[in-house]
Every structure is written in structure tokens, then in C-alpha cells.
C-alpha positions as CSV (number, residue, x, y, z in Angstrom):
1,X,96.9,-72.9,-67.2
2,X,100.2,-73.5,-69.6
3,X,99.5,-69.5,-70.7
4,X,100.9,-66.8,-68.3
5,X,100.7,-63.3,-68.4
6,X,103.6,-61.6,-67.4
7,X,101.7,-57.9,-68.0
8,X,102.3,-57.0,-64.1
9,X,106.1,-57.6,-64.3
10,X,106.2,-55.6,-67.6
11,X,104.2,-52.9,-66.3
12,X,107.1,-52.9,-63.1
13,X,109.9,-53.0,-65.2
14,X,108.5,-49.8,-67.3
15,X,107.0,-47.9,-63.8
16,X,103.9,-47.4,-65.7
17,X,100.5,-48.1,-63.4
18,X,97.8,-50.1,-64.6
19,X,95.6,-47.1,-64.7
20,X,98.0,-45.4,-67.0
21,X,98.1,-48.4,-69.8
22,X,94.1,-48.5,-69.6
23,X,94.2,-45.2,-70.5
24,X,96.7,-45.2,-73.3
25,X,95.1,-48.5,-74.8
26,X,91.2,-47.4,-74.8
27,X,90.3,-50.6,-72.1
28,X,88.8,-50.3,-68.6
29,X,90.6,-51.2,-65.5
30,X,88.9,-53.6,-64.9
31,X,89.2,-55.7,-68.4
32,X,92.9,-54.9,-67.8
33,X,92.8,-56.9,-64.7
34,X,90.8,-59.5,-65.9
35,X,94.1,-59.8,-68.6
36,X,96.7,-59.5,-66.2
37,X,95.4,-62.5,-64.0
38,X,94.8,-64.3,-67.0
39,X,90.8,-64.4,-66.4
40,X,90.1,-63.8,-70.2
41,X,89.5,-66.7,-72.3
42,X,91.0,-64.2,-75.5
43,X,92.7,-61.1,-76.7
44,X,92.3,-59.3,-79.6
45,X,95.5,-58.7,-81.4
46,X,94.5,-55.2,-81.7
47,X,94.4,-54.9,-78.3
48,X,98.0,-56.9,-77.5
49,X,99.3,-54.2,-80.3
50,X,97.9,-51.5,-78.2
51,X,99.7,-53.0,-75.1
52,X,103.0,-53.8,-77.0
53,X,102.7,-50.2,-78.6
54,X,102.5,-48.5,-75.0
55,X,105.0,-50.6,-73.3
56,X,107.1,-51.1,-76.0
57,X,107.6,-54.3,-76.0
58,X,107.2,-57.7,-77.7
59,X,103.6,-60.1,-77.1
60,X,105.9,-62.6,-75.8
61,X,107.5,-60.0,-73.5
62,X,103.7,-60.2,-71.8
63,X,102.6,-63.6,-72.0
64,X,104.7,-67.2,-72.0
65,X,103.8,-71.2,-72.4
66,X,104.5,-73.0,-69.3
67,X,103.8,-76.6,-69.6
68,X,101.6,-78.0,-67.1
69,X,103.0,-80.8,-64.8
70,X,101.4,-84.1,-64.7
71,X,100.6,-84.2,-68.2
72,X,101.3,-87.4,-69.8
73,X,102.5,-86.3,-73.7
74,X,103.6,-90.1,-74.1
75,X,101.2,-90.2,-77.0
């Protein structure tokens, strides 16, 4: 998937628990993990807000394109 979530690293880099940024954002744990291993097909922007907001960060500190290798964008 060219999408990645980067959520865990961010959640490192701030010592802040998964638990905790359920809690501060109004999710369960478990739709937080279903985000962080990038099992969702969407995400509100009022929920990547919420996240930013807590972590206080940027949405591209959380998620980043990586192109997929083997695709042939010869056209």
C-alpha cells in the first residue's frame, strides 16, 4: 500500500501510549489500531485533527506516499 502510517513512531517520539491518544481523541483502542496498521480504508479529517491536535504534529508527520515497486508509470 503506497500510504503508511507513521502514527506508532510519532506516538514514540512523543512517549505518549496508544491508550492515552484514544482517550484524548474520543476513539477506541481498537479503531486506533486498526489506523496505525493502516487497516482502515479512511479517516475523517476530524479525527486526523484530533490526532494532530494531541500530538502536536502535522498529518504528514503521521502518514507518507511510498510508491509501490513494480509499477510500470510508463503511460
Amino acid at each position: 500500500m503506497p500510504i503508511v502510517v507513521n502514527l506508532d513512531i510519532v506516538l514514540a517520539q512523543r512517549k505518549m501510549k496508544s491508550k492515552q491518544l484514544a482517550e484524548a481523541i474520543g476513539i477506541t483502542e481498537q479503531n486506533l489500531s486498526l489506523l496505525k496498521s493502516a487497516k482502515v480504508k479512511g479517516v475523517r479529517f476530524a479525527t486526523l485533527e484530533k490526532i494532530c491536535a494531541a500530538l502536536n504534529c502535522q498529518p504528514g508527520d503521521i502518514l507518507a506516499y511510498r510508491e509501490e515497486s513494480g509499477i510500470c508509470n510508463d503511460g
